[in-house]
C-alpha positions in Angstrom: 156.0 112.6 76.7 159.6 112.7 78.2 159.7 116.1 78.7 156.1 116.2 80.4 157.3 113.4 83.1 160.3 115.3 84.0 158.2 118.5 84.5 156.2 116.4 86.6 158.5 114.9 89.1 160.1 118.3 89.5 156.7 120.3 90.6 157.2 121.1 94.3 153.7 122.3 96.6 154.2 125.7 95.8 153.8 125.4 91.9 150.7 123.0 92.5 149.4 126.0 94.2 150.6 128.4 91.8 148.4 126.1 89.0 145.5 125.8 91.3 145.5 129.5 91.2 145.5 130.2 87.9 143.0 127.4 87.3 140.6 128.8 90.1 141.1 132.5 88.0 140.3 131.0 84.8 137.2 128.9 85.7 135.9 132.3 87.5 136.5 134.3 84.5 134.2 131.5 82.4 131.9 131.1 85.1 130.9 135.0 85.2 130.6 135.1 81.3 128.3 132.1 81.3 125.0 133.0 79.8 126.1 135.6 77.0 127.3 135.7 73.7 130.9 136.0 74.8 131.5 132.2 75.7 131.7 130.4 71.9 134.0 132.9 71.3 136.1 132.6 73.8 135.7 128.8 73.1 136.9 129.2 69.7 139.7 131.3 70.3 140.6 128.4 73.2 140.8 126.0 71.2 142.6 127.9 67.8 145.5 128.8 70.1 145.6 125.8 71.6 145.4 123.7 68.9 148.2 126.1 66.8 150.6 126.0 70.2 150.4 122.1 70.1 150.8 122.0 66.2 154.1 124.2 66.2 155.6 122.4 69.4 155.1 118.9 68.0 156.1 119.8 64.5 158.6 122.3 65.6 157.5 124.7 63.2 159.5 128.0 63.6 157.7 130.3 61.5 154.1 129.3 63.4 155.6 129.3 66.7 156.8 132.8 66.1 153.3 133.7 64.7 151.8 132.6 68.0 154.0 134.6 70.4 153.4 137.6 68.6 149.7 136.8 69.1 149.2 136.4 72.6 150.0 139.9 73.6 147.4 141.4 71.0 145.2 138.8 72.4 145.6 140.1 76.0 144.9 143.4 74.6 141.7 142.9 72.5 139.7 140.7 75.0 139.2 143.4 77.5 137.6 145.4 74.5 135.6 142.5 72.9 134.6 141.9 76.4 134.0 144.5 77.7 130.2 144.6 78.8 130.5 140.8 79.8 133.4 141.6 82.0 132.2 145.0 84.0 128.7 142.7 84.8 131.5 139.9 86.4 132.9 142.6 88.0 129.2 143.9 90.1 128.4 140.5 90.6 131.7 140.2 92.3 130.7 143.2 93.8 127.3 142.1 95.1 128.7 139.0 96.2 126.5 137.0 93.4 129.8 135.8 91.3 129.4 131.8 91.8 125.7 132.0 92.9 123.9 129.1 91.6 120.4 128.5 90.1 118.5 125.2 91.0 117.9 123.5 87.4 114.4 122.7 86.3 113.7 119.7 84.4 110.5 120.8 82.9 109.5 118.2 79.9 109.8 119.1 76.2 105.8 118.2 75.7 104.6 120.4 78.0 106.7 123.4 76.6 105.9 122.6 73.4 102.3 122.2 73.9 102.2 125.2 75.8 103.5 127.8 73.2 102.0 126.1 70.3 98.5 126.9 72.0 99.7 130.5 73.6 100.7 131.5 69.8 97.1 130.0 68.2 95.6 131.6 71.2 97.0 135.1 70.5 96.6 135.1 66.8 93.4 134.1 67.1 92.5 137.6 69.0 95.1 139.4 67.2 97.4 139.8 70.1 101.2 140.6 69.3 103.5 138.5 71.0 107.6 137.9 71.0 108.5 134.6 72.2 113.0 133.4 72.2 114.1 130.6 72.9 117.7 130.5 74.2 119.9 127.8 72.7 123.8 127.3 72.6 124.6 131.6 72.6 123.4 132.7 76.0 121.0 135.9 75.9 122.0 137.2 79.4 122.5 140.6 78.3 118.8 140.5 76.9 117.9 138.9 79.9 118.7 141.6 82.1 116.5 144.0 80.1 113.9 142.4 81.1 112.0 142.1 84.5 113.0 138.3 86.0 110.4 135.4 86.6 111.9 132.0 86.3 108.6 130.8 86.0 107.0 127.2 84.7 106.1 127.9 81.1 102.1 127.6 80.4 99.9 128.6 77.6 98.1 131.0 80.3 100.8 132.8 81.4 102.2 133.4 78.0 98.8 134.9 77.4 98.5 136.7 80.3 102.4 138.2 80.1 101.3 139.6 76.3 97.6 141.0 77.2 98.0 144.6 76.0 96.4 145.2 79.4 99.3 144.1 81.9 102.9 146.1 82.0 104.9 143.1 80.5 103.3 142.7 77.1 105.7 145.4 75.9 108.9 143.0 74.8 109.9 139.3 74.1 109.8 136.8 76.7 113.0 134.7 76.8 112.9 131.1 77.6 115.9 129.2 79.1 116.1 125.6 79.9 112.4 125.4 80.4 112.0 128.1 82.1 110.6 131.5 81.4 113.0 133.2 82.4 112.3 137.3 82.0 109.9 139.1 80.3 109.4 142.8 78.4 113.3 142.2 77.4 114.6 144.4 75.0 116.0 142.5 71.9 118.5 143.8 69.2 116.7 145.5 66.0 117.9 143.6 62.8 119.6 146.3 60.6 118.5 144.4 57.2 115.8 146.2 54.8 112.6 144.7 55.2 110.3 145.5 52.2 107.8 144.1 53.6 105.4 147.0 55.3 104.0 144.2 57.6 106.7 143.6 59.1 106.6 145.7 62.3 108.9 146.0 65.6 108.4 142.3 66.6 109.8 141.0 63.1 112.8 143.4 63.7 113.6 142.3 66.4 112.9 138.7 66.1 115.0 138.6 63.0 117.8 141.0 64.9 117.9 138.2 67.7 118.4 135.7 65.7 121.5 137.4 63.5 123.2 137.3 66.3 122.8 133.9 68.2 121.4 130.8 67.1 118.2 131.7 69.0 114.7 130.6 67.2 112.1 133.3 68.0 107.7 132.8 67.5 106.2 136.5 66.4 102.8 136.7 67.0 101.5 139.9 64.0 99.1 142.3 66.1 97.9 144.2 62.8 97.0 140.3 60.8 97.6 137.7 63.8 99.6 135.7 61.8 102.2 133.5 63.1 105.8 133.8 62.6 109.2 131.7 63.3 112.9 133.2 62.8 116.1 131.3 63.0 119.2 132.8 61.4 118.5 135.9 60.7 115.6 134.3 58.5 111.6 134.0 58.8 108.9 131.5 58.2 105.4 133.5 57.9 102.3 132.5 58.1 102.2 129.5 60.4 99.2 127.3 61.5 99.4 125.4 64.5 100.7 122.4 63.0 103.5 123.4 61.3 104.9 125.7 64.0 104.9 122.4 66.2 106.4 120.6 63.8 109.2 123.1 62.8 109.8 123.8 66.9 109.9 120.1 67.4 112.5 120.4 64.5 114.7 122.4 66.5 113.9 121.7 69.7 113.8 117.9 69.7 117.4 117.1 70.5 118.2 119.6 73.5 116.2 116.8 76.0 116.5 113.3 75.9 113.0 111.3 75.5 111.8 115.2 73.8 110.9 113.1 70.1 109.0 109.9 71.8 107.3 112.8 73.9 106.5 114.3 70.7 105.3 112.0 69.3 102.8 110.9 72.2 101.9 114.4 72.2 100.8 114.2 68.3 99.0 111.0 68.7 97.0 112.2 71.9 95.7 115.6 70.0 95.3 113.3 66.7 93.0 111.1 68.6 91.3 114.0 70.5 90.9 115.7 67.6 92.5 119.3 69.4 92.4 122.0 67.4 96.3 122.3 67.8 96.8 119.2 66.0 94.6 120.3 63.1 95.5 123.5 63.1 93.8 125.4 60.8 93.1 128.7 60.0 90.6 131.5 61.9 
């Protein structure tokens, strides 16, 4: 604490500059590789250097301290690679002029979103439509993202329906939904590289289960060839889903990203209960 109060009182206007500099570097590096996989990783190795550079200056522990200098320049060197695809998009957005352009959040409810893909999925299965539905949690899909053609667009049962008729030019692909929002469609997702035995398990499957292998995405298959419904989260699928369970297992998921999202829920249940909608029964066609 000594030692931090003397550094203090000796910093002189040009070294508060020199810091703000840095700083304004570091929050532009982050802010260009929000949205993609890159960020918990970065995050992680953030906080493991930080936490070891703090550990061997407080214990004064040669050997560690050693072992982190020797780190940092391998560091320096490997991010660049790791990075690479994350870094040369920050570098044409910089380009464009598009590096700290911001997006107006949406504060669609929890209910309706729910609601919305619980009845596209029943919908679709029902006329043996195949559909690829993600939703984008804590790992940002931004590369997936820009596969795809952009909508930022309200997420309803009808769209979802209309996006996925084999008749329009988006049906081909997953639609990705961020924050609310749909926010591309026709996006091209990673193939999972697993063996699938089973033969039913087409493109969709692939590359719902591929998506989710590499983020903590949960992703709703709709089967063209049986019009079954599907869920995958980590690398793993759910098959054969009626409307009631794929609510409940989304709602599982789902129900602490928004705050009020399980008394919503749970309004929602009661209202269809009462109504008697054939979400809330949700059985078989």
């Amino acid at each position: 604490m000594w030692e931090l109060s003397w550094l203090i009182e000796r910093l002189s206007w040009p070294d508060l500059i020199d810091i703000a500099l840095v700083a304004t570097l570091f929050f532009a590096l982050f802010y260009a590789l929000r949205g993609t996989r890159a960020v918990p990783l970065i995050r992680g190795i953030t906080a493991l250097l930080f936490s070891l550079a703090l550990l061997s200056r407080l214990v004064r522990l040669q050997a560690l301290s050693w072992l982190v200098t020797q780190i940092l320049p391998v560091i320096l060197v490997a991010v660049p690679v790791i990075f690479q695809p994350e870094l040369r998009r920050a570098l044409e957005r910089l380009g464009r002029g598009r590096l700290f352009s911001l997006t107006t959040p949406h504060d669609d409810s929890y209910e309706h979103i729910l609601e919305a893909t619980v009845v596209a999925a029943r919908q679709m299965a029902a006329r043996k439509i195949g559909a690829l539905i993600v939703f984008e949690r804590e790992t940002g899909l931004q590369e997936q993202i820009e596969t795809g053609i952009p909508l930022d667009a309200t997420v309803t049962s009808e769209l979802l329906t209309t996006i996925f008729d084999p008749n329009t030019v988006l049906h081909d692909g997953a639609v990705i939904i961020r924050e609310g929002r749909i926010a591309a469609a026709a996006c091209v997702m990673p193939l999972t590289s697993a063996f699938l035995s089973d033969r039913h398990l087409g493109l969709r499957h692939r590359a719902a289960i591929g998506t989710t292998e590499d983020s903590d995405a949960v992703a709703v298959v709709v089967s063209e060839e049986r019009g079954r419904i599907s869920i995958t989260h980590n690398g793993r699928i759910i098959r054969d889903l009626e409307g009631e369970r794929l609510e409940a297992i989304l709602g599982a998921f789902f129900a602490h990203r928004k705050s009020g999202s399980s008394s919503a829920l749970q309004r929602w249940r009661r209202r269809n209960s009462q109504r008697g909608s054939p979400v809330a029964r949700g059985g078989r066609r």
